[in-house]
C-alpha positions as CSV (number, residue, x, y, z in Angstrom):
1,X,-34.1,69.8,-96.0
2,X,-31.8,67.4,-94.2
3,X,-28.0,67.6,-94.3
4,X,-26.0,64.3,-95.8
5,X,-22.6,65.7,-94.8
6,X,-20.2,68.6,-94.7
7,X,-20.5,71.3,-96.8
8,X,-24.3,70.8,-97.8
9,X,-25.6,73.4,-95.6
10,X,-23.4,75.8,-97.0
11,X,-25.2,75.0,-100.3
12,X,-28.6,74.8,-99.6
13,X,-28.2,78.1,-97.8
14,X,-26.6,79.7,-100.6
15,X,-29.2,77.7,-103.1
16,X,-31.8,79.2,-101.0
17,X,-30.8,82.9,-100.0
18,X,-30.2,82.8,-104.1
19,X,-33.6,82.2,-104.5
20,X,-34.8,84.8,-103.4
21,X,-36.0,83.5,-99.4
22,X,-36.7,85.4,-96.7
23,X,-36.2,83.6,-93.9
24,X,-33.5,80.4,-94.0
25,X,-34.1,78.5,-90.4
26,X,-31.1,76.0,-89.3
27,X,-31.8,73.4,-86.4
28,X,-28.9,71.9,-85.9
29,X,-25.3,72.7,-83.9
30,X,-22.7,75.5,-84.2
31,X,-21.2,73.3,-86.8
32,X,-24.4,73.2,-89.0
33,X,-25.1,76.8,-88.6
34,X,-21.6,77.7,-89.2
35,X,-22.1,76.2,-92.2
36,X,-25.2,78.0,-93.0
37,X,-24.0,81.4,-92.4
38,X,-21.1,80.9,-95.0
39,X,-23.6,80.2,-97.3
40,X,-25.7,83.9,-96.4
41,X,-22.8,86.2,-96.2
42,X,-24.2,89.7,-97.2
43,X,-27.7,87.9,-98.8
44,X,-30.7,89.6,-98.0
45,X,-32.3,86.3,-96.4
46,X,-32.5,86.2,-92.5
47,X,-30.7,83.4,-90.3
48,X,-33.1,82.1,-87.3
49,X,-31.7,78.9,-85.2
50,X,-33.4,76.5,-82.9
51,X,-30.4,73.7,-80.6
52,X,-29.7,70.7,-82.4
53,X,-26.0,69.9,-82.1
54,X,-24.0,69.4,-79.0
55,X,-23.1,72.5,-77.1
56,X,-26.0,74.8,-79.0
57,X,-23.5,78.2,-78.4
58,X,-25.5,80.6,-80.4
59,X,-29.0,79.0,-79.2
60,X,-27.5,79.4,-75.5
61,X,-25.8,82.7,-76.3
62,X,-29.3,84.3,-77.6
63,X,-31.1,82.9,-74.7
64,X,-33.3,80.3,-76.5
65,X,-32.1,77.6,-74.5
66,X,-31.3,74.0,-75.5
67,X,-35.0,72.6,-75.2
68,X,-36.3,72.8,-78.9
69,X,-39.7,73.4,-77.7
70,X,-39.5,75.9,-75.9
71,X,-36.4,77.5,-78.5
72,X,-39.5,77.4,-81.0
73,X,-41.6,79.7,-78.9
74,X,-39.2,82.1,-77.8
75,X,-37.9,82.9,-81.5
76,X,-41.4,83.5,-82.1
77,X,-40.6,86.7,-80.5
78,X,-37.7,87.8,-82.2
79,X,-36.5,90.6,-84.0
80,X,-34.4,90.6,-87.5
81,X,-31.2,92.6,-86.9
82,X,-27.9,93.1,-89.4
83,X,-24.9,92.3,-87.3
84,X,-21.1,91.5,-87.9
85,X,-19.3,88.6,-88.9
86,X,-16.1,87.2,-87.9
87,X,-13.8,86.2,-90.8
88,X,-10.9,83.6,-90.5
89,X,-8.2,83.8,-93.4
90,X,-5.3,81.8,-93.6
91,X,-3.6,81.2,-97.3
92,X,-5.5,81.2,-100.0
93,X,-8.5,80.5,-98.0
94,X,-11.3,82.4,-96.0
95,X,-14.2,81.2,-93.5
96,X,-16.9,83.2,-92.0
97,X,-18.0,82.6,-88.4
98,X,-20.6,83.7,-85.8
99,X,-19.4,82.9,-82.8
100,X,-15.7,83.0,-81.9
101,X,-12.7,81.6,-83.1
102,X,-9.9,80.0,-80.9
103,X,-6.3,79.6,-81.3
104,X,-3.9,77.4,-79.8
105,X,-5.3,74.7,-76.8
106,X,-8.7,74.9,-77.6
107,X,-8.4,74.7,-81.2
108,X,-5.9,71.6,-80.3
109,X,-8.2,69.9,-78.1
110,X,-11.1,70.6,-81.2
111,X,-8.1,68.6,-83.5
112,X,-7.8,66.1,-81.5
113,X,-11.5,65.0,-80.7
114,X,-12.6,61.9,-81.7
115,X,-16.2,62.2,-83.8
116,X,-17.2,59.2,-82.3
117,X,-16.6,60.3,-78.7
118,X,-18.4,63.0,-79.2
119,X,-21.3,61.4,-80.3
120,X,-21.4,59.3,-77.5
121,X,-20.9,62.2,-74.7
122,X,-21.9,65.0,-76.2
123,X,-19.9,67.7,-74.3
124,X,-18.4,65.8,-71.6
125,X,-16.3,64.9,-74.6
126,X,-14.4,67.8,-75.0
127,X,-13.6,67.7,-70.7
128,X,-12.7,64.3,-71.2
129,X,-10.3,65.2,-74.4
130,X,-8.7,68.4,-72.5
131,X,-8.1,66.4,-69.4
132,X,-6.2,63.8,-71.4
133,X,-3.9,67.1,-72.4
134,X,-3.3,67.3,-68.7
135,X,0.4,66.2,-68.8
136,X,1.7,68.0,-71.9
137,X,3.3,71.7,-71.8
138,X,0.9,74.1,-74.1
139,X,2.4,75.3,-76.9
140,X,2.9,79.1,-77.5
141,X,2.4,81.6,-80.5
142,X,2.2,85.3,-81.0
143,X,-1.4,87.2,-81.3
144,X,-1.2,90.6,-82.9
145,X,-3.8,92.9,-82.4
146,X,-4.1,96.9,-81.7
147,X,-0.3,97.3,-82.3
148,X,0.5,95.2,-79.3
149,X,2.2,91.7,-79.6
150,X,1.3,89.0,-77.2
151,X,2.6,85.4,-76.2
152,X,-0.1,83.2,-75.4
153,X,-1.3,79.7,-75.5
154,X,-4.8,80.2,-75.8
155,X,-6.5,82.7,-77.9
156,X,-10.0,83.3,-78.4
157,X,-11.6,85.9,-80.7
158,X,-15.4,86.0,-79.4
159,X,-18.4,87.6,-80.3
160,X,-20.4,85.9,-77.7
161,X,-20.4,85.6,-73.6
162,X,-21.2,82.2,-74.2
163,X,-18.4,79.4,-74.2
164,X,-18.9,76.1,-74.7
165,X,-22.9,75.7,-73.7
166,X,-22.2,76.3,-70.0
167,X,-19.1,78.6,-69.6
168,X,-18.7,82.3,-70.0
169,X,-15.3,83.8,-71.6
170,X,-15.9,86.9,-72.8
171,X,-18.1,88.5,-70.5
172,X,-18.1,91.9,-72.9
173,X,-18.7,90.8,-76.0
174,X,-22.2,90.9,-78.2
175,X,-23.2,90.2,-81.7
176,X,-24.8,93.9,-81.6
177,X,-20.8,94.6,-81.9
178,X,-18.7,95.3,-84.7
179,X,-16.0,94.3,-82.8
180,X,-14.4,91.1,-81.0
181,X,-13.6,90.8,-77.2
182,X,-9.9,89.2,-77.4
183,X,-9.0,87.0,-74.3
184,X,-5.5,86.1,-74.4
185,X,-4.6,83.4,-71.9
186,X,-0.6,83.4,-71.0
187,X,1.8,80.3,-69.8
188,X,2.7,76.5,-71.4
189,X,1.9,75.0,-67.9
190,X,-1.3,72.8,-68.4
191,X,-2.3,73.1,-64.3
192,X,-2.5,76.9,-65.6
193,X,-5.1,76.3,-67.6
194,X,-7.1,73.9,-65.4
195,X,-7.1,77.2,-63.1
196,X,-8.6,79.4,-66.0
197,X,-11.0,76.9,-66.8
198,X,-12.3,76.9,-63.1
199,X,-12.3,80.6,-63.2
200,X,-14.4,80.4,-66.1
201,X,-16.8,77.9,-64.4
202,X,-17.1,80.9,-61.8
203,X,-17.6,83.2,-64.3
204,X,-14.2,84.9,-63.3
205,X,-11.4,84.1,-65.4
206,X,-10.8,88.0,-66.6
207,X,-9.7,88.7,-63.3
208,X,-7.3,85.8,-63.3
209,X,-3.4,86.9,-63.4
210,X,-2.2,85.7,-67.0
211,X,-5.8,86.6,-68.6
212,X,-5.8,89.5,-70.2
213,X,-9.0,90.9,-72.4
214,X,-8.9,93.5,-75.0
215,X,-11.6,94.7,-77.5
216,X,-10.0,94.3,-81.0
217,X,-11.1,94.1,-85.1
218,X,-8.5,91.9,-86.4
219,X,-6.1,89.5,-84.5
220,X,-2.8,88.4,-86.3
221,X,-1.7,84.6,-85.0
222,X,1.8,83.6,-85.7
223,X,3.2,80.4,-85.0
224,X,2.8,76.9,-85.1
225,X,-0.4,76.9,-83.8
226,X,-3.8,75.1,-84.4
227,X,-7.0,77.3,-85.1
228,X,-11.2,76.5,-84.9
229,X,-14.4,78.7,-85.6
230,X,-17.1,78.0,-84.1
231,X,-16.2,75.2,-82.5
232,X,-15.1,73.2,-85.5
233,X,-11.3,72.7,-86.8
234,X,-10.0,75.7,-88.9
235,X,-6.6,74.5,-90.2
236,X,-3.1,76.2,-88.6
237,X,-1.5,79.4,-88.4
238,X,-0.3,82.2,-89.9
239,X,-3.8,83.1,-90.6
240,X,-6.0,86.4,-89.5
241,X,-9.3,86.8,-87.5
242,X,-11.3,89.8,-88.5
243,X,-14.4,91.5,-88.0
244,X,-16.9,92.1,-91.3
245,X,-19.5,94.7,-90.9
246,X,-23.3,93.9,-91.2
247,X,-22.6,90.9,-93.6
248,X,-25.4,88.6,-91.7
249,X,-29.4,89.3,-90.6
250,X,-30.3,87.1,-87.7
251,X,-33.2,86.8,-85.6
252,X,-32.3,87.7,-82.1
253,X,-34.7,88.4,-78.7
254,X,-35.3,92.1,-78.1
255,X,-34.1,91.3,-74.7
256,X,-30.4,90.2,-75.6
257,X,-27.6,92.5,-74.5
């Protein structure tokens, strides 16, 4: 069943797991399946996904790949598991995710996008959009977690390695997890954060100075700071990240870590 716009998947997830459905199957991007997991929250039904968006995270992450073809075969092969959730609340509101949730220059950069840009470049847009952040001091807010306090400009709550499609973050985390690895990234300077994007492009930005990773349940932001799950806009802080237990079944490759 095709999507017409936001919030449908949602509903024909929840419509479906509802009914009674074993298996609910989303191709589609982050965004889509985002969409689909809030519907499936602690259903019964199974979530499989095959890359149909513009970064394909979760499809990258679990090792499918971004070639729908060959995504079909290999989830041929994989195995139901119950995993964690990640849970954004802020006021009256709460929103599950799968992937990560960001706060503060990525979640800006996520405001600021242009939809139509990114239809057109796919995810050269968000590089282009960041760049064009080049010149302005990054704002700074306060992420609580494990007792500690810390001043940051960029936040990200992930349960997956994978960042973006093509980066890699949080080396540590896994959705076979019930926990998040927390990389805090310090500084306002924007050159800082061209650095730590590098890094990450080498696949080491936790052994940057300012970078700092710790394993975590829940993450308290403060400030005036903007937040995204799953690589779509979230709202602002004050507002909470936290893990929920075996609240989602997915398909996922025997092989993946």
């Amino acid at each position: 069943m095709a999507t017409k716009g936001p919030g449908d998947a949602t509903a024909i997830a929840r419509a479906a797991a509802a009914s009674g459905a074993d298996l609910i199957l989303v191709l589609g991007g982050d965004g889509t399946i985002n969409e689909a997991v809030n519907g499936m929250i602690h259903s019964k039904a199974a979530l499989a996904v095959l890359p149909g968006g513009t970064a394909n995270v979760l499809a990258m992450e679990l090792g499918l790949g971004w070639r729908l073809g060959a995504a079909v075969e290999r989830l041929s092969r994989c195995e139901e598991q119950r995993v964690a959730v990640g849970r954004l609340c802020g006021g009256q509101q709460c929103r599950y995710f799968l992937a990560m949730g960001g706060a503060g220059l990525d979640a800006k950069i996520v405001y600021d996008l242009s939809p139509t840009l990114k239809r057109r470049a796919g995810k050269l847009a968000y590089w282009m959009c960041g760049l064009a952040h080049i010149a302005e001091r990054v704002g700074q807010f306060e992420a609580r977690l494990n007792g500690g306090v810390y001043r940051c400009g960029f936040a990200l709550a992930s349960r997956v390695r994978n960042y973006g499609g093509d980066l890699e973050i949080a080396r540590g985390a896994s959705l076979r997890r019930d926990d998040f690895e927390v990389v805090l990234f310090e500084g306002s300077h924007p050159l800082r954060y061209l650095a730590y994007m590098m890094a990450a492009g080498a696949r080491c930005v936790q052994k940057m100075p300012g970078v700092r990773t710790v394993r975590a349940s829940t993450v308290e932001l403060t400030g005036d700071v903007h937040v995204q799950v799953d690589g779509e806009y979230a709202g602002r802080a004050p507002a909470r990240f936290e893990i929920v237990p075996a609240a989602l079944t997915l398909l996922i490759p025997p092989a993946y870590g």
